[in-house]
C-alpha positions in Angstrom: 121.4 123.9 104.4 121.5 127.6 105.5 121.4 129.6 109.2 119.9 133.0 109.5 121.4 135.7 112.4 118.1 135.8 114.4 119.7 137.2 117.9 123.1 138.9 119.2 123.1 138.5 123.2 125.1 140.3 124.9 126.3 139.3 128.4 125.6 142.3 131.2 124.8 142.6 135.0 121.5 144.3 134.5 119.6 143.0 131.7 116.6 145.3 132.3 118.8 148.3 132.6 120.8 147.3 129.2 117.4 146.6 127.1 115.6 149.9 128.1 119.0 151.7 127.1 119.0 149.7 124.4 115.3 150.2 123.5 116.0 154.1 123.8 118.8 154.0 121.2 116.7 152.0 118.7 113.7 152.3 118.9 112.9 148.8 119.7 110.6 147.1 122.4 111.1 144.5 124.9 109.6 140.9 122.9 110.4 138.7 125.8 111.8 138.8 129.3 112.3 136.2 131.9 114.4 135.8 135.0 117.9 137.5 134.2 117.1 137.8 130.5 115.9 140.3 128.4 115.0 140.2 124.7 114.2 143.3 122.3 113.4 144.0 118.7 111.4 145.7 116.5 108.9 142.7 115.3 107.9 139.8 117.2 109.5 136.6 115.4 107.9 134.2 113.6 109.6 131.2 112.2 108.2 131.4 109.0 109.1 135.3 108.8 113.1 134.2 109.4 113.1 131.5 107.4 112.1 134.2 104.5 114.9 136.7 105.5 111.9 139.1 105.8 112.7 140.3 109.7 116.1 141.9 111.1 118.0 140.0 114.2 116.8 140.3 118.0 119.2 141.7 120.7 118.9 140.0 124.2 120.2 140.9 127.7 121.5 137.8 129.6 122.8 138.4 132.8 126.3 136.5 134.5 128.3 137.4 137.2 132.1 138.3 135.8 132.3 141.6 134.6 133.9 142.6 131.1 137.2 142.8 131.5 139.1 144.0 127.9 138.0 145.8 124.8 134.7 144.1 122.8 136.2 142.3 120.2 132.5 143.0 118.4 130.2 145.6 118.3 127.4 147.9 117.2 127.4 150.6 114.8 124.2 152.8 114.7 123.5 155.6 111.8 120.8 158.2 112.4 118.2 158.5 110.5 116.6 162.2 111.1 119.4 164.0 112.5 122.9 164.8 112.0 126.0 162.7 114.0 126.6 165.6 116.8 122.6 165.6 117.5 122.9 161.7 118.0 125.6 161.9 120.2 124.0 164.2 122.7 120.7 162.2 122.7 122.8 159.3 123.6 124.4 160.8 126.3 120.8 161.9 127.4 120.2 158.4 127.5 122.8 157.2 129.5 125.8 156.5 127.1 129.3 158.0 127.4 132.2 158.8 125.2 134.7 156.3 124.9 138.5 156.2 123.8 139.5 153.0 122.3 142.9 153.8 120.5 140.5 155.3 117.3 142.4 158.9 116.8 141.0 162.4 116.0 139.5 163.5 113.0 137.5 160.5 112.7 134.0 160.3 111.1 132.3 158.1 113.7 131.9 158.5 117.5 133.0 155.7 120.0 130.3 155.8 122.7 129.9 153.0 125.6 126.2 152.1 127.0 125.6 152.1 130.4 127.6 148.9 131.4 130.4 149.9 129.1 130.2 147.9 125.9 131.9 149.8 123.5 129.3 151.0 120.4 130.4 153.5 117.1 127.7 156.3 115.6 128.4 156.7 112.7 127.5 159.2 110.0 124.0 160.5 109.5 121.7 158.9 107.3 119.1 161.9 107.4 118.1 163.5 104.2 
């Protein structure tokens, strides 16, 4: 007997806010939405496609009503894929995100960024040719 990672939720205020920030960053879509939830991806999910490991995990919105109140104790790290580090930074701040000082240091190879609700995120080196 086996499980396969088909989702990470994250708790927010504003699911639809979160996925289209979200959405922006990875170039996913929303899959399903209903009252106070939001899920995106970049494939529909099929049963049959999990159960063959052939799809990567959904992310979904869920909204509740407390507020984040400490450092994430787990994150995202994003690489880009067509641009260097710096040029994915600014496009994320385009996009809403911010810089975001977590006790990481200077002369570090990755960039703490926070989307818009402040969930704490890292870009990390380019994977552009």
């Amino acid at each position: 007997m086996t499980s396969r990672f088909t989702e990470l939720t994250v708790d927010c205020h504003d699911p639809e806010r979160l996925a289209a920030f979200w959405c922006g960053v990875l170039d996913f879509e929303v899959i399903d939405r209903s009252e106070g939830k939001v899920e995106i991806g970049s494939w529909v999910p099929t049963v049959e496609d999990v159960r063959a490991r052939q799809m990567p995990p959904t992310v979904q919105f869920i909204q509740v009503p407390e507020g984040r109140t400490a450092k994430n104790r787990l994150h995202l790290d994003v690489s880009p894929i067509d641009g260097s580090t710096e040029d994915e930074v600014t496009r994320l701040l385009g996009l809403g995100a911010t810089t975001a000082q977590v006790g990481q240091g200077s002369g570090r190879n990755w960039v703490v960024m926070a989307d818009p609700e402040g969930n704490e995120f890292c870009v990390l080196r380019t994977l552009a040719p």
